[in-house]
Residue frames as a rotation matrix with the C-alpha (Angstrom) as fourth column:
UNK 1
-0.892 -0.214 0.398 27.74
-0.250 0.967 -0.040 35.98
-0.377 -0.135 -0.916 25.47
UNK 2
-0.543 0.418 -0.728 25.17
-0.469 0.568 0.676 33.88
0.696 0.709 -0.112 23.32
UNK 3
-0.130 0.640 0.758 22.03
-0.823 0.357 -0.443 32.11
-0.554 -0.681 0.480 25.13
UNK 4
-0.790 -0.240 0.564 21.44
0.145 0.821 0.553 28.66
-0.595 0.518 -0.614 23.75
UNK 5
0.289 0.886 -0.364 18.25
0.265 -0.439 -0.859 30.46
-0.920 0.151 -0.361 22.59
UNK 6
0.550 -0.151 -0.822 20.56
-0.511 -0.839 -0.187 32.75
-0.661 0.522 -0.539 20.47
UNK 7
-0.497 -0.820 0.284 23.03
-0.462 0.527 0.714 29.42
-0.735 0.224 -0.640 19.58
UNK 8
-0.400 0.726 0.559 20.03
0.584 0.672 -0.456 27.62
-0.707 0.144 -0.692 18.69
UNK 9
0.510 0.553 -0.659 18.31
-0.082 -0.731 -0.677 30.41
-0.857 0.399 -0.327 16.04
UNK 10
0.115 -0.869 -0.481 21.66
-0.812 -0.361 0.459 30.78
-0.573 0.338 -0.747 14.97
UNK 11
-0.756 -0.525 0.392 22.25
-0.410 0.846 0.341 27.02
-0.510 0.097 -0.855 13.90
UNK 12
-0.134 0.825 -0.549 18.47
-0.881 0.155 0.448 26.21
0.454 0.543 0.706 12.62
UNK 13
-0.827 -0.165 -0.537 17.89
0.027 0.943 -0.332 24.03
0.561 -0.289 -0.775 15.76
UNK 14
0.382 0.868 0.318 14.90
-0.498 -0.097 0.862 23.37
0.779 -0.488 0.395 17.60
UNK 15
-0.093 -0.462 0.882 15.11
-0.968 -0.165 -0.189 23.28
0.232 -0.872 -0.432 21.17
UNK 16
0.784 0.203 0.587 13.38
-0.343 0.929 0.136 19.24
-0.518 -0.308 0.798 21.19
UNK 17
0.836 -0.504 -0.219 16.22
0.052 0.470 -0.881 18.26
0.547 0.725 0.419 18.82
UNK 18
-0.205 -0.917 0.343 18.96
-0.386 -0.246 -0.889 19.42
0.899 -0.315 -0.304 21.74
UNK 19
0.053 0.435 0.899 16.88
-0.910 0.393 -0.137 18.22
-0.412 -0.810 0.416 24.26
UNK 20
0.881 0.392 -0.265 16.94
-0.422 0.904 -0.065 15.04
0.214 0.169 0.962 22.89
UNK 21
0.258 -0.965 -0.042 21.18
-0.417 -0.072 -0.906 15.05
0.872 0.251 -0.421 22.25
UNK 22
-0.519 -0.666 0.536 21.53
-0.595 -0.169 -0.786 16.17
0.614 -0.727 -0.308 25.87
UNK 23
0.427 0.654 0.625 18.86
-0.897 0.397 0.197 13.50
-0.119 -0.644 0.755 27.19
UNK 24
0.978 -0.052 -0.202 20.82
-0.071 0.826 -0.559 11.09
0.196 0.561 0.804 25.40
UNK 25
0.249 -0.966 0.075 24.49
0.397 0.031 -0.917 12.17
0.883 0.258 0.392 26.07
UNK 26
0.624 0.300 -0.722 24.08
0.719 0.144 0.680 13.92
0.308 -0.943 -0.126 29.25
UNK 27
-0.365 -0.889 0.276 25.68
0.913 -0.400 -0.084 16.49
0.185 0.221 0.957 27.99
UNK 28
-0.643 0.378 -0.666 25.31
0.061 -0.841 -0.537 20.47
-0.764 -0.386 0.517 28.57
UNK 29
0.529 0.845 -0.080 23.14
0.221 -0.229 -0.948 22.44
-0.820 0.484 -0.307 26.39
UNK 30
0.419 -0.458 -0.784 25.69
-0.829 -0.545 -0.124 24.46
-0.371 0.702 -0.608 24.54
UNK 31
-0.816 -0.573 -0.077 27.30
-0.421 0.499 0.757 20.73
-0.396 0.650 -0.649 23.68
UNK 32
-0.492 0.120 0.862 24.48
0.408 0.907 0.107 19.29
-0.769 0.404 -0.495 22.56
UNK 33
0.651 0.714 -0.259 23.84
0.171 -0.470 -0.866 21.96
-0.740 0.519 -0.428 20.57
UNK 34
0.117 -0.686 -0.718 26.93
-0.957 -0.272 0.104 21.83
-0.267 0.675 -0.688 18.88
UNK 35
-0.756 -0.061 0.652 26.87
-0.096 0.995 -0.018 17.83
-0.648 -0.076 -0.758 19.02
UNK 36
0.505 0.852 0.138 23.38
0.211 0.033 -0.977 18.17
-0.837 0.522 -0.163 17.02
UNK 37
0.585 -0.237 -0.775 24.54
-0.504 -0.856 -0.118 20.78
-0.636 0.460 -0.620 15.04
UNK 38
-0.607 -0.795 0.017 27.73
-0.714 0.554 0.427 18.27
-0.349 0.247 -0.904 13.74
UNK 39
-0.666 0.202 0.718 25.38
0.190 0.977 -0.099 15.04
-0.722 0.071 -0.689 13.65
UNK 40
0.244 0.809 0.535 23.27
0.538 0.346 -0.769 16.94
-0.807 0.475 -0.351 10.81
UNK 41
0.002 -0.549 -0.836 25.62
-0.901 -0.363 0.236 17.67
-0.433 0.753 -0.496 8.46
UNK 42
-0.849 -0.443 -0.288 25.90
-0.528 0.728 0.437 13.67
0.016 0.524 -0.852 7.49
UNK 43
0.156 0.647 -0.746 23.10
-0.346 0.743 0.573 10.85
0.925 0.169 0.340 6.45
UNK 44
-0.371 -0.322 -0.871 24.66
0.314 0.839 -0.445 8.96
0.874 -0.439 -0.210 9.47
UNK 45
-0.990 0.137 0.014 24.42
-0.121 -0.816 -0.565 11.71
-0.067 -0.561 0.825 11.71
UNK 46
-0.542 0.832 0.119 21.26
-0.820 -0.554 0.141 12.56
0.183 -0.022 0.983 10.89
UNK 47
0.034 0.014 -0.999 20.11
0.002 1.000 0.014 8.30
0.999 -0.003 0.034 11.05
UNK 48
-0.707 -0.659 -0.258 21.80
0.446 -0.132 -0.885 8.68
0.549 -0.741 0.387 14.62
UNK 49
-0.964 0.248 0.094 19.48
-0.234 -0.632 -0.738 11.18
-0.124 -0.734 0.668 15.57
UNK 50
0.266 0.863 -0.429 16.02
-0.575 0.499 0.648 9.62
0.773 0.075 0.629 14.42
UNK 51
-0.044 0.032 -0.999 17.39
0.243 0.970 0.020 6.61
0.969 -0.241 -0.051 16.21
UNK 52
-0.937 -0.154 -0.313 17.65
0.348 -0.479 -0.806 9.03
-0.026 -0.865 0.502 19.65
UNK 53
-0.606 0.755 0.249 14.27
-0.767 -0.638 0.067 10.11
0.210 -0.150 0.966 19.15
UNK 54
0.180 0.785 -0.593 12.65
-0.532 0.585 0.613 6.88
0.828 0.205 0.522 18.92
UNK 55
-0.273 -0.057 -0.960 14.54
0.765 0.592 -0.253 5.08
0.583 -0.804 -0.118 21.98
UNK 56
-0.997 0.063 0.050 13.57
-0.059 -0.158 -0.986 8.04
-0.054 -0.985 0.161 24.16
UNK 57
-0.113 0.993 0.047 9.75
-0.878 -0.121 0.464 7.66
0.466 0.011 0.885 22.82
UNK 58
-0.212 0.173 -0.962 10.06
0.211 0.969 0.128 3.73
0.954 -0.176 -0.242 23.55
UNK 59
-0.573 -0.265 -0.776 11.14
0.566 0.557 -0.608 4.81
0.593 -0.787 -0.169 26.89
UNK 60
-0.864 0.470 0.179 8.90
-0.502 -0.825 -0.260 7.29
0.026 -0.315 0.949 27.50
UNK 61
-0.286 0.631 -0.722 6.21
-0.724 0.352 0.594 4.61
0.628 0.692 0.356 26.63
UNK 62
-0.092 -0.095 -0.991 7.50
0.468 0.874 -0.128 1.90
0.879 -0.476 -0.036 28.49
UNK 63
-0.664 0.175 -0.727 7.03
0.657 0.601 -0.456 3.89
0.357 -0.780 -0.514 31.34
UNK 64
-0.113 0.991 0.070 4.08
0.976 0.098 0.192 4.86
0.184 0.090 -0.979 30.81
UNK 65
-0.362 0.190 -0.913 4.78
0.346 -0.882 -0.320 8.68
-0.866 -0.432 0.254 30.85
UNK 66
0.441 0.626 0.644 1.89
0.739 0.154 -0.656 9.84
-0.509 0.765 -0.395 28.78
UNK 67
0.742 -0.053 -0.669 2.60
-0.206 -0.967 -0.152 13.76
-0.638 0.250 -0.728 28.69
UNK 68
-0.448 -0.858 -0.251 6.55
-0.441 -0.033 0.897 13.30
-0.778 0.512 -0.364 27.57
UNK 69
-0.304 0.362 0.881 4.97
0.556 0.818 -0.144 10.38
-0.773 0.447 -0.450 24.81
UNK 70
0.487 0.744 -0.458 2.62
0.570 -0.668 -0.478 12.79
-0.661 -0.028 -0.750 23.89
UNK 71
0.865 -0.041 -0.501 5.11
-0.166 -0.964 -0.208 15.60
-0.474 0.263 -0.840 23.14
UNK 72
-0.617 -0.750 0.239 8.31
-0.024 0.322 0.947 13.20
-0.787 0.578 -0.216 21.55
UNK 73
-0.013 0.369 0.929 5.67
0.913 0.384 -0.140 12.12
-0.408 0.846 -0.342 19.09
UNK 74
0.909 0.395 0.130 4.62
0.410 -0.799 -0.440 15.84
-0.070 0.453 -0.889 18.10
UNK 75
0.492 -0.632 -0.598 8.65
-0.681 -0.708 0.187 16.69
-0.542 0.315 -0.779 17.90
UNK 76
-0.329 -0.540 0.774 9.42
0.086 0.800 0.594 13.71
-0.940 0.262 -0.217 16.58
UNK 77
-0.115 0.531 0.839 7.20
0.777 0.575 -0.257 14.23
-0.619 0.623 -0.479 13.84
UNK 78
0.897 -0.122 -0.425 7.85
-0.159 -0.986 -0.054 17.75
-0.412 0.116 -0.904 13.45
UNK 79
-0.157 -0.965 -0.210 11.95
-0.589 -0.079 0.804 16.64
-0.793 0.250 -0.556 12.75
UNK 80
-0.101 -0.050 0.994 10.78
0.408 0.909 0.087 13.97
-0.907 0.415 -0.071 10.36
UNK 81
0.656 0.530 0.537 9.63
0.727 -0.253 -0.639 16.32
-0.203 0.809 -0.551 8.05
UNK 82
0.792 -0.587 -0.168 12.29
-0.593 -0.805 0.021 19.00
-0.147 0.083 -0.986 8.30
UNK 83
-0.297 -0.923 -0.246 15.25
-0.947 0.251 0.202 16.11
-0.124 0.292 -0.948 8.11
UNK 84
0.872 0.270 -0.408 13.74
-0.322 0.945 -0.064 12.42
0.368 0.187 0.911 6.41
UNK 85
0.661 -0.539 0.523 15.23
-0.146 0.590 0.794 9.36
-0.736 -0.601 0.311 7.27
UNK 86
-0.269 -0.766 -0.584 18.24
-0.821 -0.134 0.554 8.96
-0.503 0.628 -0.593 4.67
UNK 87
-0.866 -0.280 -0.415 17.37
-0.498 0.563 0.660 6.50
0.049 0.778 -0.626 2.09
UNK 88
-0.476 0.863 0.168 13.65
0.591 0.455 -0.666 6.30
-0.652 -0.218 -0.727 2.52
UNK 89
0.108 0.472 -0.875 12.78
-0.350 -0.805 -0.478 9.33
-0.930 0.358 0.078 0.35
């Protein structure tokens, strides 16, 4: 059996990019790792997921939790550069 470690390697996902999915969907790991996985294959998809980083930074903001803030920005900014926003490049 596969760790999401081994799913994740396997797929070219970082773990803050499933963590986000499954913070957002409330879903296991292994689905949001296959939910990611699906949502960056398309422009939308990939749209879709920028738009899941940025509402959990808002909310991470809004209340006022520095650390999490802190570390969305530094994966947030880490995915921006490995997948641009569609039609900004």
């Amino acid at each position: 059996m596969l760790s999401i470690i081994d799913l994740l390697d396997f797929m070219d996902l970082d773990r803050e990019t499933v963590q986000i999915v499954n913070d957002a969907t409330r879903v296991s790991d292994e689905e949001a790792a296959e939910l990611a996985k699906g949502l960056l294959r398309s422009e939308r998809g990939i749209q879709l997921l920028h738009e899941m980083f940025r509402d959990q930074l808002a909310a991470a903001t809004e209340q006022g939790q520095i650390g999490r803030e802190r570390h969305l920005r530094k994966s947030y900014a880490y995915f921006c550069r490995k997948y641009p926003m569609p039609g900004l490049a």
